[in-house]
PyMOL commands that place a pseudoatom at each C-alpha (Angstrom):
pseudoatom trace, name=CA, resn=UNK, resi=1, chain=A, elem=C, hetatm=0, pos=[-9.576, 24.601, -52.605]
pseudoatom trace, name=CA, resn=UNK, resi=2, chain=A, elem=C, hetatm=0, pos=[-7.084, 22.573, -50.822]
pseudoatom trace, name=CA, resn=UNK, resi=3, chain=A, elem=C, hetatm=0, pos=[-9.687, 22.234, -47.597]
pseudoatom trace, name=CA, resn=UNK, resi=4, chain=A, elem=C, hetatm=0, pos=[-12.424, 21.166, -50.305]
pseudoatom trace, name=CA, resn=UNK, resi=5, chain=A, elem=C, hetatm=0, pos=[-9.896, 17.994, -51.266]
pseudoatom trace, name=CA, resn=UNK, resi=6, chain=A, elem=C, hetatm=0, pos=[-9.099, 17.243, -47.832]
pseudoatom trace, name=CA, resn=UNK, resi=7, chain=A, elem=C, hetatm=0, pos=[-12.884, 16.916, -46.550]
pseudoatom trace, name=CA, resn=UNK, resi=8, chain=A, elem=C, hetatm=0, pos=[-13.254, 14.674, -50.047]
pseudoatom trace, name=CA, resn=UNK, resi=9, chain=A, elem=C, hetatm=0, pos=[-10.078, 12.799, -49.424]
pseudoatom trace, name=CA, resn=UNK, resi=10, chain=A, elem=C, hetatm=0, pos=[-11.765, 11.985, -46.123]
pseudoatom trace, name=CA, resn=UNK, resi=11, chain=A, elem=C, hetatm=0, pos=[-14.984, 11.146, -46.756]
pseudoatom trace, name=CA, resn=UNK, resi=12, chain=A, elem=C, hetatm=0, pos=[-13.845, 9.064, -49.454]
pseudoatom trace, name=CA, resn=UNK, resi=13, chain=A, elem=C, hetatm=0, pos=[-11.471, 7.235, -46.703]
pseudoatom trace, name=CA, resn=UNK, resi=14, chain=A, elem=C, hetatm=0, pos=[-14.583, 7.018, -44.115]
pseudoatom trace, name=CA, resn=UNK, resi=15, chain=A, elem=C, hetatm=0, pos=[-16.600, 5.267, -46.798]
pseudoatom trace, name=CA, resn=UNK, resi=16, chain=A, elem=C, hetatm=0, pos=[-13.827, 2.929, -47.883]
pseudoatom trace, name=CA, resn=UNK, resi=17, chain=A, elem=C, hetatm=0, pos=[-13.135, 1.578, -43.831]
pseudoatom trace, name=CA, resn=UNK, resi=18, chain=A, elem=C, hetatm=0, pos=[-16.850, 1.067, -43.563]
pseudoatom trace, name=CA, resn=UNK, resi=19, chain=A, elem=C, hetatm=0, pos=[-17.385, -1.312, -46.580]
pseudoatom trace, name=CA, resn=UNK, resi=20, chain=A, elem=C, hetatm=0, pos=[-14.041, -2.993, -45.425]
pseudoatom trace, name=CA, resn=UNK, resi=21, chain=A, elem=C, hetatm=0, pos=[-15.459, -4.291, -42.163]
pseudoatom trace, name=CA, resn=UNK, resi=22, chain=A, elem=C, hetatm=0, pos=[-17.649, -7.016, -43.113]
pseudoatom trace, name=CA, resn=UNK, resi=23, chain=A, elem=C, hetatm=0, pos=[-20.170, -8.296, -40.264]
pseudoatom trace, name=CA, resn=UNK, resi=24, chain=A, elem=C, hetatm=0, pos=[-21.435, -11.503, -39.668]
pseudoatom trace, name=CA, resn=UNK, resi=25, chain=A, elem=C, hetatm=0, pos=[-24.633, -12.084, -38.261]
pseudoatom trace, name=CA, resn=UNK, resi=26, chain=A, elem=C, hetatm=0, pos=[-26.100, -15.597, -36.530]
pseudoatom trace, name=CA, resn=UNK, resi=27, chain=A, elem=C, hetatm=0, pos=[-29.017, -17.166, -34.604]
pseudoatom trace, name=CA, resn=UNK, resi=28, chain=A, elem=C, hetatm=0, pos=[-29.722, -19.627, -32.977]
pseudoatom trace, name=CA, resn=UNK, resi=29, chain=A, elem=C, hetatm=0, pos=[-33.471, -20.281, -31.812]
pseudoatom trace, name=CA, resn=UNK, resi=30, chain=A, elem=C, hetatm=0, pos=[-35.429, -23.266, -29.954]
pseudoatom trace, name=CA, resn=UNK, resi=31, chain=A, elem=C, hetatm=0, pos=[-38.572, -24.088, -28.116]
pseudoatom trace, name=CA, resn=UNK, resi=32, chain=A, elem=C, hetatm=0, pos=[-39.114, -25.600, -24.713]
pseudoatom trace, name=CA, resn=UNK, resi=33, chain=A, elem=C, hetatm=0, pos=[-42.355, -27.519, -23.928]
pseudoatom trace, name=CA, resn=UNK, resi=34, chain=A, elem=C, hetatm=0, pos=[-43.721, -29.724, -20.773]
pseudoatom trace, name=CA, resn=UNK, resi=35, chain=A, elem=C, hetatm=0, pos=[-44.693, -33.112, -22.230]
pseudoatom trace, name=CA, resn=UNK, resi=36, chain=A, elem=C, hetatm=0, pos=[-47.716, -33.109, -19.222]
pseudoatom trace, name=CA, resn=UNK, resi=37, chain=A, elem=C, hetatm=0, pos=[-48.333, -36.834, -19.758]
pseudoatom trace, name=CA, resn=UNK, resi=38, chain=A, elem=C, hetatm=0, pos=[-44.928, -38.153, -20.774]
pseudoatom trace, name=CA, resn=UNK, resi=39, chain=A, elem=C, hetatm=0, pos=[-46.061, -39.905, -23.730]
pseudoatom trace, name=CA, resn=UNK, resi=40, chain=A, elem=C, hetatm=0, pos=[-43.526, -38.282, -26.292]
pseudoatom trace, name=CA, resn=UNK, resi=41, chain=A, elem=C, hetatm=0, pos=[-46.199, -37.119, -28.231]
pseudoatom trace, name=CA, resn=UNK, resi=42, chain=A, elem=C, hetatm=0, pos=[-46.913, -33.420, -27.818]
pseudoatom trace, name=CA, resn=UNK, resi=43, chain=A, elem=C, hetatm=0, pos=[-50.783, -33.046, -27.349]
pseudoatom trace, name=CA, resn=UNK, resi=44, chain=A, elem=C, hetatm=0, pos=[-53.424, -30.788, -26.789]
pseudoatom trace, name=CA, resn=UNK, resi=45, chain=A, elem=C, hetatm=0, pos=[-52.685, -31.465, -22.324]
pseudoatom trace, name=CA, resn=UNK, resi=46, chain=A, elem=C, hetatm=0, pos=[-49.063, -30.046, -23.308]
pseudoatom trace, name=CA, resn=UNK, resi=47, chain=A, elem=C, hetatm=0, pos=[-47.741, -26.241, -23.199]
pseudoatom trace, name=CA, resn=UNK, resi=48, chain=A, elem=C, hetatm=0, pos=[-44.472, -24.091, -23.689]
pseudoatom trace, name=CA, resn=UNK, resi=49, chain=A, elem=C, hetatm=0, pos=[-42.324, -23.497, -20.725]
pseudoatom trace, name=CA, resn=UNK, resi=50, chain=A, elem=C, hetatm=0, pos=[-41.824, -19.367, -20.291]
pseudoatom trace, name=CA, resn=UNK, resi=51, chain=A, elem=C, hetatm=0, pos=[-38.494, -18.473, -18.556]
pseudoatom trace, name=CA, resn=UNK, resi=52, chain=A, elem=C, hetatm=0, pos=[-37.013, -21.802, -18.821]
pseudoatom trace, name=CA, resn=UNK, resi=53, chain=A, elem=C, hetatm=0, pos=[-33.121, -21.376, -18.664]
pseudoatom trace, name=CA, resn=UNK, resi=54, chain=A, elem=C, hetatm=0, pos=[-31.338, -22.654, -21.934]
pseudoatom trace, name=CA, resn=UNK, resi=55, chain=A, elem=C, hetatm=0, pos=[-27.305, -22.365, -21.996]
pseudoatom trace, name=CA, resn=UNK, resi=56, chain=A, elem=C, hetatm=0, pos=[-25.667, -21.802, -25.576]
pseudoatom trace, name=CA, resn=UNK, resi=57, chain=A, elem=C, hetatm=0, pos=[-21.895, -22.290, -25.907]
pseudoatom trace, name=CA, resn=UNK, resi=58, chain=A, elem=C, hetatm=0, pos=[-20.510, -21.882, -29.133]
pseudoatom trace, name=CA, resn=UNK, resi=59, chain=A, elem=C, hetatm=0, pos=[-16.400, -21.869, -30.623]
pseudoatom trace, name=CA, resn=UNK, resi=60, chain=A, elem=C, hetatm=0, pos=[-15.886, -19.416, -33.102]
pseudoatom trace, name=CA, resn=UNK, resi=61, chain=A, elem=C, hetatm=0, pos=[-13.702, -20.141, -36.172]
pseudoatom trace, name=CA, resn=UNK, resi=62, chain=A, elem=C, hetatm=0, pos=[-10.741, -17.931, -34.459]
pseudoatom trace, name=CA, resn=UNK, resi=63, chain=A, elem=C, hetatm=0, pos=[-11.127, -20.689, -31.739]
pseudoatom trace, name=CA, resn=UNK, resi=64, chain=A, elem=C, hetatm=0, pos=[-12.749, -18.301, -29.300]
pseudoatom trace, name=CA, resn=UNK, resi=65, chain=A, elem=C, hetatm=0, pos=[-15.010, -19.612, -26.595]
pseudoatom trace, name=CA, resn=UNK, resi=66, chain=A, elem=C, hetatm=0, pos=[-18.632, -18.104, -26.126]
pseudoatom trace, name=CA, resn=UNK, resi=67, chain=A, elem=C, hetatm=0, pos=[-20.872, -18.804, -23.550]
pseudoatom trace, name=CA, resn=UNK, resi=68, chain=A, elem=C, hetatm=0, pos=[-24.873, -17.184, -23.932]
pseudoatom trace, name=CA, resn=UNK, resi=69, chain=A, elem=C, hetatm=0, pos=[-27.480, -17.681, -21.596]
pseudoatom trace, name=CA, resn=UNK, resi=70, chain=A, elem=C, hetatm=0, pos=[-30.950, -17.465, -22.709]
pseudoatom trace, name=CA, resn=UNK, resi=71, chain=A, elem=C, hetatm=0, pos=[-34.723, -17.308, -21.769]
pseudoatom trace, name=CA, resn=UNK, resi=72, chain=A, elem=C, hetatm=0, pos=[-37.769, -18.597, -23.490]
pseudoatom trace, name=CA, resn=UNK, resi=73, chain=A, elem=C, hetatm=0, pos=[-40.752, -16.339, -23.698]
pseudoatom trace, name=CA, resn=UNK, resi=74, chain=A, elem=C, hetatm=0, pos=[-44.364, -16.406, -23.499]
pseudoatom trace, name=CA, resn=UNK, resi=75, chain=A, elem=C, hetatm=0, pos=[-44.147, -18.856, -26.867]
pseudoatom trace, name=CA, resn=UNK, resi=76, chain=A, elem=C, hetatm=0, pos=[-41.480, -21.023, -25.353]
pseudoatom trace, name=CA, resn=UNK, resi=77, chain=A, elem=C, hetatm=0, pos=[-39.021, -19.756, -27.461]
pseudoatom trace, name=CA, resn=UNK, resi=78, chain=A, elem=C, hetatm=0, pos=[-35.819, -18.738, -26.991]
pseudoatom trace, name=CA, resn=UNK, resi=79, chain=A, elem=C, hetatm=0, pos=[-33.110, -16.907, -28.906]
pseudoatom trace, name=CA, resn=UNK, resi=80, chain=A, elem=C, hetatm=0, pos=[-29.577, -16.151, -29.240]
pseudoatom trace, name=CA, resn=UNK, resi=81, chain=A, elem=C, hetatm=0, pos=[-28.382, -13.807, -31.497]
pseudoatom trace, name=CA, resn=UNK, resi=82, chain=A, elem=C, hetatm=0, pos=[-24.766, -12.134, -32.588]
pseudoatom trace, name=CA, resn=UNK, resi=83, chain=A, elem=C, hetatm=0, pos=[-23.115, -10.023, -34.736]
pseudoatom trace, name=CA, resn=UNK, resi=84, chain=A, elem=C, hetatm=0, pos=[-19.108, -10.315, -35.530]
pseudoatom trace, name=CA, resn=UNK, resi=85, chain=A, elem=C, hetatm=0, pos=[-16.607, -10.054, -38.247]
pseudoatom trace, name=CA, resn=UNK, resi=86, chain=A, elem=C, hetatm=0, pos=[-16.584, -13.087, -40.740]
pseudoatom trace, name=CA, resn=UNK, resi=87, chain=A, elem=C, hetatm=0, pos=[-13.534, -14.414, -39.499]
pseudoatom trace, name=CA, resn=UNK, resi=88, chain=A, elem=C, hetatm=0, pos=[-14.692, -14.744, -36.111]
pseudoatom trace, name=CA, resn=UNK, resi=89, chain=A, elem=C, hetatm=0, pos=[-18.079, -16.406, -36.605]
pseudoatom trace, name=CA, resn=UNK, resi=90, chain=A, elem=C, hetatm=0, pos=[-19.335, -19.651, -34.981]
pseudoatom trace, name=CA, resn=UNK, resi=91, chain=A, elem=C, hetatm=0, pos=[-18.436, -22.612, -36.161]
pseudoatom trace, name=CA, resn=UNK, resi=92, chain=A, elem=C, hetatm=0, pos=[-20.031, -25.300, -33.946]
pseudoatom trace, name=CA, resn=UNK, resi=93, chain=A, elem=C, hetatm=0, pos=[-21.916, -24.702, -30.867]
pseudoatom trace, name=CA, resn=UNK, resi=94, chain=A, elem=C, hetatm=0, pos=[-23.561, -26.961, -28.172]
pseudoatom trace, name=CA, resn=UNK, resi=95, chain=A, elem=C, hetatm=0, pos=[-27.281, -25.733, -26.699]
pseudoatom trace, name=CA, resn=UNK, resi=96, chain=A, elem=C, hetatm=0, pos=[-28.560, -27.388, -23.392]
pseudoatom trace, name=CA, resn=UNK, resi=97, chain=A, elem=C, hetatm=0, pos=[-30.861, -26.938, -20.921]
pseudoatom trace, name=CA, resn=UNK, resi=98, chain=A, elem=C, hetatm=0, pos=[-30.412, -25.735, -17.765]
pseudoatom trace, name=CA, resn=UNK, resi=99, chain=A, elem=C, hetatm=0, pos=[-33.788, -25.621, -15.946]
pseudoatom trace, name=CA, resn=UNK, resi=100, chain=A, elem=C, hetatm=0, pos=[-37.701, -25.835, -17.111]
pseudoatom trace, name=CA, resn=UNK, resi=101, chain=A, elem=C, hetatm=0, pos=[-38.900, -22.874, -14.146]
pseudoatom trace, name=CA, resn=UNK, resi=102, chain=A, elem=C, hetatm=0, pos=[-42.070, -25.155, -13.556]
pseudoatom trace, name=CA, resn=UNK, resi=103, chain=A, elem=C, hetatm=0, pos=[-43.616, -26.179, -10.494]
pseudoatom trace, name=CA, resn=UNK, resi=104, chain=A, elem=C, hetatm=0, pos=[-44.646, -29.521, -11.943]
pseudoatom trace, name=CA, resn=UNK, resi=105, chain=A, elem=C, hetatm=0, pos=[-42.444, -30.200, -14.939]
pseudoatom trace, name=CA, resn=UNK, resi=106, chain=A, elem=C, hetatm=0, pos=[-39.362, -30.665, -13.639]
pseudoatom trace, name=CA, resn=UNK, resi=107, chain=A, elem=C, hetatm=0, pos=[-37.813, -33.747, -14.943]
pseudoatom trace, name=CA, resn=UNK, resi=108, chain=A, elem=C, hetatm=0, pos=[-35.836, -33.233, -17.825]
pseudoatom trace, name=CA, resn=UNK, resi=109, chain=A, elem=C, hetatm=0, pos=[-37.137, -36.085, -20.806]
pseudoatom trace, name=CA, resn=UNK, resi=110, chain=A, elem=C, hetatm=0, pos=[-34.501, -38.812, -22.175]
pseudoatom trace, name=CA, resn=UNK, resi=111, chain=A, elem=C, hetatm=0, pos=[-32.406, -36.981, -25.197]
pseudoatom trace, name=CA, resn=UNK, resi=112, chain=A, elem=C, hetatm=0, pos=[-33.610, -33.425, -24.113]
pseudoatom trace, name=CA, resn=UNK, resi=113, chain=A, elem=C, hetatm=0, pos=[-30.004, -33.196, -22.560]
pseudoatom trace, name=CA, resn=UNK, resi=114, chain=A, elem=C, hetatm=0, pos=[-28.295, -30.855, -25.181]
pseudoatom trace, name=CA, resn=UNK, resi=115, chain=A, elem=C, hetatm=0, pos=[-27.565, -30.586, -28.875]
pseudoatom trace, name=CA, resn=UNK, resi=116, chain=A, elem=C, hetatm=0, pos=[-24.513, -30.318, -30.729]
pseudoatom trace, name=CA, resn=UNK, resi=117, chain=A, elem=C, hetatm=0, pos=[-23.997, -28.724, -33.942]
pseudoatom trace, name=CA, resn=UNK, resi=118, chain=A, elem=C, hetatm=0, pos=[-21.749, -27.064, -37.224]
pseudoatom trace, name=CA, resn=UNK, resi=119, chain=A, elem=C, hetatm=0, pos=[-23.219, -23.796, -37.299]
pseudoatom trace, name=CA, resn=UNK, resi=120, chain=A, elem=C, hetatm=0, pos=[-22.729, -23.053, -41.265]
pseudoatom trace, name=CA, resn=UNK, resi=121, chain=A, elem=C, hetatm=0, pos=[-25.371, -20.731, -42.234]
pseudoatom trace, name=CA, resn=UNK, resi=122, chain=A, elem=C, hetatm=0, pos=[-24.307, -17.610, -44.151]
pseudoatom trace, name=CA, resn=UNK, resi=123, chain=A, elem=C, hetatm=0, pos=[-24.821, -14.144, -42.064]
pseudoatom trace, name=CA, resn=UNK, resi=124, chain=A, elem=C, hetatm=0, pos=[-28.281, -13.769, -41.190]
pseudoatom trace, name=CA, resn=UNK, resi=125, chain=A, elem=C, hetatm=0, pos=[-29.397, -17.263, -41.737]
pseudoatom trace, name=CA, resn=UNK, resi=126, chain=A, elem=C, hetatm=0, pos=[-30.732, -18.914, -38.006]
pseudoatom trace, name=CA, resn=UNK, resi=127, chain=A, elem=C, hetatm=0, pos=[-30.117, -22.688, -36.714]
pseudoatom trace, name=CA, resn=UNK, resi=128, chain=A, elem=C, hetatm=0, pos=[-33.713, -24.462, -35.278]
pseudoatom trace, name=CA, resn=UNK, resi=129, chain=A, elem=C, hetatm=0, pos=[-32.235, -26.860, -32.096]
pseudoatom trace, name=CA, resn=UNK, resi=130, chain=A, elem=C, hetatm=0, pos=[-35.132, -29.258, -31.599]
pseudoatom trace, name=CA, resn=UNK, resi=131, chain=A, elem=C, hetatm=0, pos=[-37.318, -29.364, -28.840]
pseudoatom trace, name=CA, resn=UNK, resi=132, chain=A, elem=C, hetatm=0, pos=[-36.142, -29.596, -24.819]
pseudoatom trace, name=CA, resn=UNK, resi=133, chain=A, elem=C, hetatm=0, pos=[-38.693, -31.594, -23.471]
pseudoatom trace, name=CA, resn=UNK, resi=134, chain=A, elem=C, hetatm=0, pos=[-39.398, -31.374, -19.270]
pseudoatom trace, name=CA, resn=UNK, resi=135, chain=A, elem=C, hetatm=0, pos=[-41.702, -33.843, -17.838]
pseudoatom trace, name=CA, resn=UNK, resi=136, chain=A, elem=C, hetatm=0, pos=[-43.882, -33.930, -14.717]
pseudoatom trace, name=CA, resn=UNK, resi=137, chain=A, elem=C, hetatm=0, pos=[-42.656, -36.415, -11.875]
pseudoatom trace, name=CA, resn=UNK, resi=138, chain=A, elem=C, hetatm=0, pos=[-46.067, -37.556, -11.290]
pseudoatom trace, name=CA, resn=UNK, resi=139, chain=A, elem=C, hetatm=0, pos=[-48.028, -38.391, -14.395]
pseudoatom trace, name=CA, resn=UNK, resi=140, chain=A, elem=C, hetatm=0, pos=[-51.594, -36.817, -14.295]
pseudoatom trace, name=CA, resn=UNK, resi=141, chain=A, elem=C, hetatm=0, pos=[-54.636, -39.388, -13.565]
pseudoatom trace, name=CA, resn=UNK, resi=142, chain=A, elem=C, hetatm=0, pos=[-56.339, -37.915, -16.788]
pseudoatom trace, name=CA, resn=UNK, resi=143, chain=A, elem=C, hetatm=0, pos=[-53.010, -39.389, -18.523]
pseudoatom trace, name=CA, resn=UNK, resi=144, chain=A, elem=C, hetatm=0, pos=[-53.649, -42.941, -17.469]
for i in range(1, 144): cmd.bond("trace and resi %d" % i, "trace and resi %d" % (i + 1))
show_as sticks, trace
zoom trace
């Protein structure tokens, strides 16, 4: 009998510490395009940039420092994503671009050079950064 109350006494302990710990889940997501004729007006000529390099750096409410690195994919979209306890979460974070990863659109478009923001979503809400925008050096002729 007394074994019986100690494996109770200790599941009854395991399931207590698990609803104590209390995660907290955020996201942060954005797109990266080439504006091909650098009219600031995204058009049919325009398309995502896939592996462009976007840096995330984000202070937590403890006052910790994190630094993420991200890729876009195939949709130009990329993603960072975290899981922590509640009293740790982000509180503001800064995204910027690091580099487009095109062989024509290169130059990075006026206000495309980062983003700051209060990150104050509840756990498993995301924050949308607008658009990075690259540019080509050399407008097209068919722009013109």
């Amino acid at each position: 009998m007394e074994t019986k109350e100690k494996i109770v006494m200790g599941m009854v302990a395991l399931l207590l510490s698990a609803f104590a710990v209390s995660g907290w889940t955020g996201e942060i997501h954005g797109r990266v395009v080439c504006d091909v004729c650098g009219d600031s007006s995204l058009g049919p000529e325009d398309h995502v940039l896939e592996g462009a390099e976007v840096a995330v750096l984000c202070i937590t409410k403890s006052g910790e420092v994190l630094n993420y690195q991200a890729f876009t994919d195939a949709k130009g979209i990329y993603t960072v994503a975290e899981t922590m306890p509640e009293s740790d979460r982000w509180d503001a974070c800064l995204a910027r671009p690091i580099s487009g990863f095109h062989e024509h659109c290169t130059r990075l478009a006026e206000g495309s050079s980062g983003v700051k923001f209060s990150y104050n979503h509840p756990s498993g809400y995301s924050h949308t950064v607008r658009t990075f925008v690259y540019r080509p050096v050399n407008v097209p002729t068919y722009c013109i």
